[in-house]
C-alpha positions as CSV (number, residue, x, y, z in Angstrom):
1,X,0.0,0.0,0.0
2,X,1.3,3.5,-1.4
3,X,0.9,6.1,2.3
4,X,1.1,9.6,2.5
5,X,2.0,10.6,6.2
6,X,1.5,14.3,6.8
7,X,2.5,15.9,9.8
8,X,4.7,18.9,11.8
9,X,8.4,19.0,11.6
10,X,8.5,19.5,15.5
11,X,9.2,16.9,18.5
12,X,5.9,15.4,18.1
13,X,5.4,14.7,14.6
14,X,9.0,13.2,15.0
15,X,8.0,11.3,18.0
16,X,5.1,9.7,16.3
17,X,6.9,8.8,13.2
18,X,9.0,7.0,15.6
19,X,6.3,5.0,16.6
20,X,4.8,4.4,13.1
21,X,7.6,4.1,10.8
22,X,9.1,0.6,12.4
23,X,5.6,-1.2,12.7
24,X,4.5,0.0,8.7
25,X,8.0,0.4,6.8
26,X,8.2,-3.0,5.7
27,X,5.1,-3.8,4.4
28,X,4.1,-0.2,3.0
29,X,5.5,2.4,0.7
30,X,5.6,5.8,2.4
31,X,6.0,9.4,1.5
32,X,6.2,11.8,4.5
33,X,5.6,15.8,4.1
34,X,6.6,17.7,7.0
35,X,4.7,21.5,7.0
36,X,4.6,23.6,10.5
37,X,1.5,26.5,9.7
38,X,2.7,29.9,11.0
39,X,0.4,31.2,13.7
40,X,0.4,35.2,14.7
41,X,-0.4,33.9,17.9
42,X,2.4,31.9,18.3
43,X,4.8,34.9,18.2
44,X,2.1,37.0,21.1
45,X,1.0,34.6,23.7
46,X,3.9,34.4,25.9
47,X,3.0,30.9,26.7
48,X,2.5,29.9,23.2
49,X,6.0,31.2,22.4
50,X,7.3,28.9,25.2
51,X,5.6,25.7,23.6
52,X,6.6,26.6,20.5
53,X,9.9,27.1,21.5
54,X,10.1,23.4,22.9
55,X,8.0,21.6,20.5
56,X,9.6,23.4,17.2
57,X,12.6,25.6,17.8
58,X,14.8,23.5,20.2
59,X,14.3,20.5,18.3
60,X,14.8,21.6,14.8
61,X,17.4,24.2,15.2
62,X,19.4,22.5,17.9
63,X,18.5,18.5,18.5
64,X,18.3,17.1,15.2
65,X,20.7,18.8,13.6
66,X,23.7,17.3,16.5
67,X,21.7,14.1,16.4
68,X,22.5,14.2,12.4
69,X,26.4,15.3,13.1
70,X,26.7,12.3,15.7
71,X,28.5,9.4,14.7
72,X,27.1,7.4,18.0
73,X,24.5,4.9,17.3
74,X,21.7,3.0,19.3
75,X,19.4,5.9,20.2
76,X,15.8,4.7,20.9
77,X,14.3,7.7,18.5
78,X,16.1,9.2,15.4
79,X,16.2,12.3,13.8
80,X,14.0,13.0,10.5
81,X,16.7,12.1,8.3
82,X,17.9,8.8,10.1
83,X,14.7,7.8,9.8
84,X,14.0,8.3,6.3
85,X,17.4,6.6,6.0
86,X,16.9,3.4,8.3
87,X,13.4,3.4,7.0
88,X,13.5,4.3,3.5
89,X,10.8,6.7,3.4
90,X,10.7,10.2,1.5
91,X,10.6,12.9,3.9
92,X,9.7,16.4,2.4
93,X,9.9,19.5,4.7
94,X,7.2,22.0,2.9
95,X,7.2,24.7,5.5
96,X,4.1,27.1,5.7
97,X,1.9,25.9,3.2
98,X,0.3,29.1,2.2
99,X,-1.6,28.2,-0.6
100,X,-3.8,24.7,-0.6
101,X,-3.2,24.0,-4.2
102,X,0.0,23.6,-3.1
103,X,-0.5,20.6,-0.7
104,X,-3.0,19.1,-3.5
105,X,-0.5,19.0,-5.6
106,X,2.2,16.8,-3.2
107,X,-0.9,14.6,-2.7
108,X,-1.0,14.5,-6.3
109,X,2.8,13.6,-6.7
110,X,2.9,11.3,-3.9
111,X,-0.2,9.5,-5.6
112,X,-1.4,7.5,-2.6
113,X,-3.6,5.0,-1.4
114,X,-4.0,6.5,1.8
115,X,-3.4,9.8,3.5
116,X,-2.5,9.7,7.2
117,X,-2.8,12.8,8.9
118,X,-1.7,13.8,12.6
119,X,-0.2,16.9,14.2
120,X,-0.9,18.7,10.6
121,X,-2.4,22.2,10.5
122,X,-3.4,22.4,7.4
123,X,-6.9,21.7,5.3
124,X,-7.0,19.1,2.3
125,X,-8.9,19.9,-0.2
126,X,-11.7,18.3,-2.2
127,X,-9.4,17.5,-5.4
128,X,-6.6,16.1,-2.8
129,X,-8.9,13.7,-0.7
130,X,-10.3,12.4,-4.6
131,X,-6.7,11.0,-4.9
132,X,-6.4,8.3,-2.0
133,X,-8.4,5.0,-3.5
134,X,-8.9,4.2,0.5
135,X,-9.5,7.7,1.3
136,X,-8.2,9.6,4.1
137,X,-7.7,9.4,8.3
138,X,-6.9,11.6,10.7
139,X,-5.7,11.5,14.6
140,X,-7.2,14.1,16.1
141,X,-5.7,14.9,20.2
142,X,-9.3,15.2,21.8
143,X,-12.6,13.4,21.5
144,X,-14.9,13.9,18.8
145,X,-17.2,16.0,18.4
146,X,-16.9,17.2,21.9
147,X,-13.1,18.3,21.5
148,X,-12.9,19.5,18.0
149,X,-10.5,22.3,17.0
150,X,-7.2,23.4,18.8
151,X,-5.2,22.1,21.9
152,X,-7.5,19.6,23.0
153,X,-5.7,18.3,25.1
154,X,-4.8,21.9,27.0
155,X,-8.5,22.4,27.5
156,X,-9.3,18.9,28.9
157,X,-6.5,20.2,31.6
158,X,-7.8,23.2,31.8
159,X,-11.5,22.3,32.4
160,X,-10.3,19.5,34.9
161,X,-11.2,17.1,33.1
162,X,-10.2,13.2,34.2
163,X,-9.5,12.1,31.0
164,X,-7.8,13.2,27.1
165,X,-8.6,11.5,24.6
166,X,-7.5,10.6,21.1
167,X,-9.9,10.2,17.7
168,X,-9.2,8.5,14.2
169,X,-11.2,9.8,12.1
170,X,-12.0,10.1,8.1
171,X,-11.5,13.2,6.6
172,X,-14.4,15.2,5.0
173,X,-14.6,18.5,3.7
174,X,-14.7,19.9,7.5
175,X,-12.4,20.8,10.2
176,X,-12.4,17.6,12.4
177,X,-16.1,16.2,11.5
178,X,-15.9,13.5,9.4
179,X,-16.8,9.9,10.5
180,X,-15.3,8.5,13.8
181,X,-13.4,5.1,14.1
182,X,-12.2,5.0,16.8
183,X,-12.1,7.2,19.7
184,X,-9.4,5.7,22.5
185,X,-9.3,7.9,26.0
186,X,-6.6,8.4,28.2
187,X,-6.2,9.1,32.0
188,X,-4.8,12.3,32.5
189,X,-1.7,13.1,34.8
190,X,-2.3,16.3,36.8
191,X,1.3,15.9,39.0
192,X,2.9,16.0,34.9
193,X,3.1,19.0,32.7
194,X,0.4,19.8,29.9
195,X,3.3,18.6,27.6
196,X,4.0,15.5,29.0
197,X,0.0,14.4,28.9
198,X,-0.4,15.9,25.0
199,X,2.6,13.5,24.4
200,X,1.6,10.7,26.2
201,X,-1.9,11.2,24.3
202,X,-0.9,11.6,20.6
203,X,1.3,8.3,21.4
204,X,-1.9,6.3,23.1
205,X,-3.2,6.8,19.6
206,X,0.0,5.9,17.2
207,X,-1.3,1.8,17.4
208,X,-4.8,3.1,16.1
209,X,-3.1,4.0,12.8
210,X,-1.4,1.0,12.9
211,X,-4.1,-0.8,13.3
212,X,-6.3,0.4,10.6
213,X,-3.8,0.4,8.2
214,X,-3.5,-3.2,9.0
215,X,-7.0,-4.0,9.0
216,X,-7.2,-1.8,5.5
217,X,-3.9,-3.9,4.1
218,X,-5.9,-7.0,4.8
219,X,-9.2,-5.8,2.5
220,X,-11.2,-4.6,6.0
221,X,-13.7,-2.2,5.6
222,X,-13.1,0.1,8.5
223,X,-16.0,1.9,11.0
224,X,-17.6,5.3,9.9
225,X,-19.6,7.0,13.0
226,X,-21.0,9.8,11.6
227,X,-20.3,12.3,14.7
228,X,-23.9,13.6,16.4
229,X,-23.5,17.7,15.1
230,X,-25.1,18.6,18.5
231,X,-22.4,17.4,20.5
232,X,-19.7,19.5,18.5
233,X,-17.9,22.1,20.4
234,X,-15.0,24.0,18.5
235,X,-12.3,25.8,20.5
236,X,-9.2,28.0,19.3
237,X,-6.1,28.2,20.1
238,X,-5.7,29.6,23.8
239,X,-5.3,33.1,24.9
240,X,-3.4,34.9,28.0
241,X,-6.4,34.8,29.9
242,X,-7.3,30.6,29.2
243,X,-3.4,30.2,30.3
244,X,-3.8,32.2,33.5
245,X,-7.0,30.1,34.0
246,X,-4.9,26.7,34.0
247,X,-2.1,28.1,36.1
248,X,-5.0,28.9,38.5
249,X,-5.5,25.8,39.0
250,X,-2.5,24.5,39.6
251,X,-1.3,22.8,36.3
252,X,2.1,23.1,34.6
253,X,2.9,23.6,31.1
254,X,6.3,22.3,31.2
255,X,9.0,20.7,33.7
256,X,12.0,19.7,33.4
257,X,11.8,15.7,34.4
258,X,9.3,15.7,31.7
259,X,11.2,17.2,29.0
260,X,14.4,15.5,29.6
261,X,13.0,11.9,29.8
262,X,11.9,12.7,25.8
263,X,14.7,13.5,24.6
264,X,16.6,11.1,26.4
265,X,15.2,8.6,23.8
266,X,17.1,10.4,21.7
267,X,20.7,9.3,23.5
268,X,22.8,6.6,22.6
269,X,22.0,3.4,25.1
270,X,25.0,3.5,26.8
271,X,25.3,7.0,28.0
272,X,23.2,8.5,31.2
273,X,20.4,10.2,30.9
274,X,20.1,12.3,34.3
275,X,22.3,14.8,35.2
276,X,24.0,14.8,38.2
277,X,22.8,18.0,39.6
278,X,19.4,18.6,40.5
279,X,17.1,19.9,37.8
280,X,14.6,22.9,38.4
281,X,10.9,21.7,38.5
282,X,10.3,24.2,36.2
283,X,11.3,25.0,32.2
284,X,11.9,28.7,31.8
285,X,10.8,30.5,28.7
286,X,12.8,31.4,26.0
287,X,14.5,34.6,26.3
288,X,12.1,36.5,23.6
289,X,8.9,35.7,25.7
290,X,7.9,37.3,29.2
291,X,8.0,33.9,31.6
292,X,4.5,33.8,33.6
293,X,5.0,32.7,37.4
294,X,4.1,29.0,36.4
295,X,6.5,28.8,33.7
296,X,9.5,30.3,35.0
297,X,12.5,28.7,37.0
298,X,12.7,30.1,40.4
């Protein structure tokens, strides 16, 4: 089967390919396009710039780049290009996609059977979803339809919610309403960061695309739920006042432990992956972003 994977080239999409790329490699011919969609808000909300700066910058400007200069093997995770090396796999990095003709046409290129979408900020249009014989899924970090749009995951923490959740789903026309297969919840951590639970959720749902790429391999005909329209609640991306709201109650965007256990996946087996002095409990913001009390390192 010919795949189309599209995604973010940030820690995440990285982190699932990870996951997917060993289980579906062999079996499966896959393109990858890597696209990250400039937000304004990204560049205003202090706490936005701080997850960007850990989800995008540090990893693609600093992480991958000594990962793909390192001659030391045996890492649990690999960079973008190891992958696409050890697995074989075309990886194209498209940037902003600022015109949707644009992506139809790499769909069009890649010529798929199926597309498989996950941590991608971008729309498909009508002519690209025509192209997949199979059609098109996508893994959607919240539960459908009562976590559609942005950050689910942020407002489940933020509403104090016991559980996140994570939805395959076909893609339509809309923004995150198309039929449901599958829709797999997860209990949150409240004593871990936001980014430690919107990890640990995109990667309870990595074996649901394995799975129904297996089942679809094998000639399965795979669920369609149509979602119930008058459960649908759309949210945007956060503001200041939504983040001050979460700190309120007492939850964490980042912490050190948290972020340091990822990316020591990323280390050779044989070296340590603590430090020997004690960490902060805190991340700081980046230097271009005012650090809110529950962000910053005392």
């Amino acid at each position: 089967m010919k795949i189309l994977m599209c995604t973010k080239r940030d820690l995440v999409g990285n982190i699932m390919l990870n996951r997917l790329l060993p289980a579906l490699s062999e079996e499966h011919t896959i393109d990858i396009v890597l696209a990250n969609r400039i937000r304004p808000e990204n560049s205003s909300v202090p706490e936005l710039i701080s997850l960007k700066f850990f989800e995008q910058d540090l990893p693609n400007r600093l992480l991958f780049p000594l990962l793909d200069q390192a001659t030391s093997t045996g890492s649990a995770w690999l960079s973008f290009d190891a992958l696409a090396q050890r697995h074989r796999v075309r990886i194209d990095t498209a940037g902003h996609i600022a015109s949707a003709s644009e992506l139809t046409r790499r769909v069009q290129e890649s010529a798929p059977d199926l597309i498989v979408s996950f941590q991608f900020g971008f729309i498909f249009k009508p002519e690209a979803l025509a192209v997949p014989r199979l059609g098109a899924l996508n893994l959607h970090s919240g539960a459908l339809p009562q976590r559609a749009g942005v950050d689910p995951t942020f407002w489940c923490m933020k509403d104090g919610d016991s559980h996140a959740a994570c939805t395959l789903h076909w893609i339509d026309h809309g923004i995150d309403s198309g039929p449901l297969l599958e829709v797999r919840p997860m209990a949150l951590d409240y004593s871990r960061s936001l980014f430690a639970n919107w990890i640990a959720n995109y990667q309870n749902g990595a074996q649901m695309i394995v799975d129904a790429i297996s089942a679809l391999a094998l000639g399965m005909t795979l669920p369609a739920t149509p979602q119930d329209a008058a459960q649908r609640r759309y949210v945007l991306k956060p503001t200041e006042a939504d983040f001050a709201d979460f700190a309120a109650r007492g939850a964490r965007l980042l912490d050190t432990d948290d972020y340091l256990d990822l990316l020591a996946n990323y280390l050779p087996a044989h070296l340590p992956t603590h430090a020997p002095t004690q960490s902060p409990t805190h991340l700081p913001t980046p230097l271009s972003a005012q650090s809110p009390a529950h962000l910053a390192t005392p």
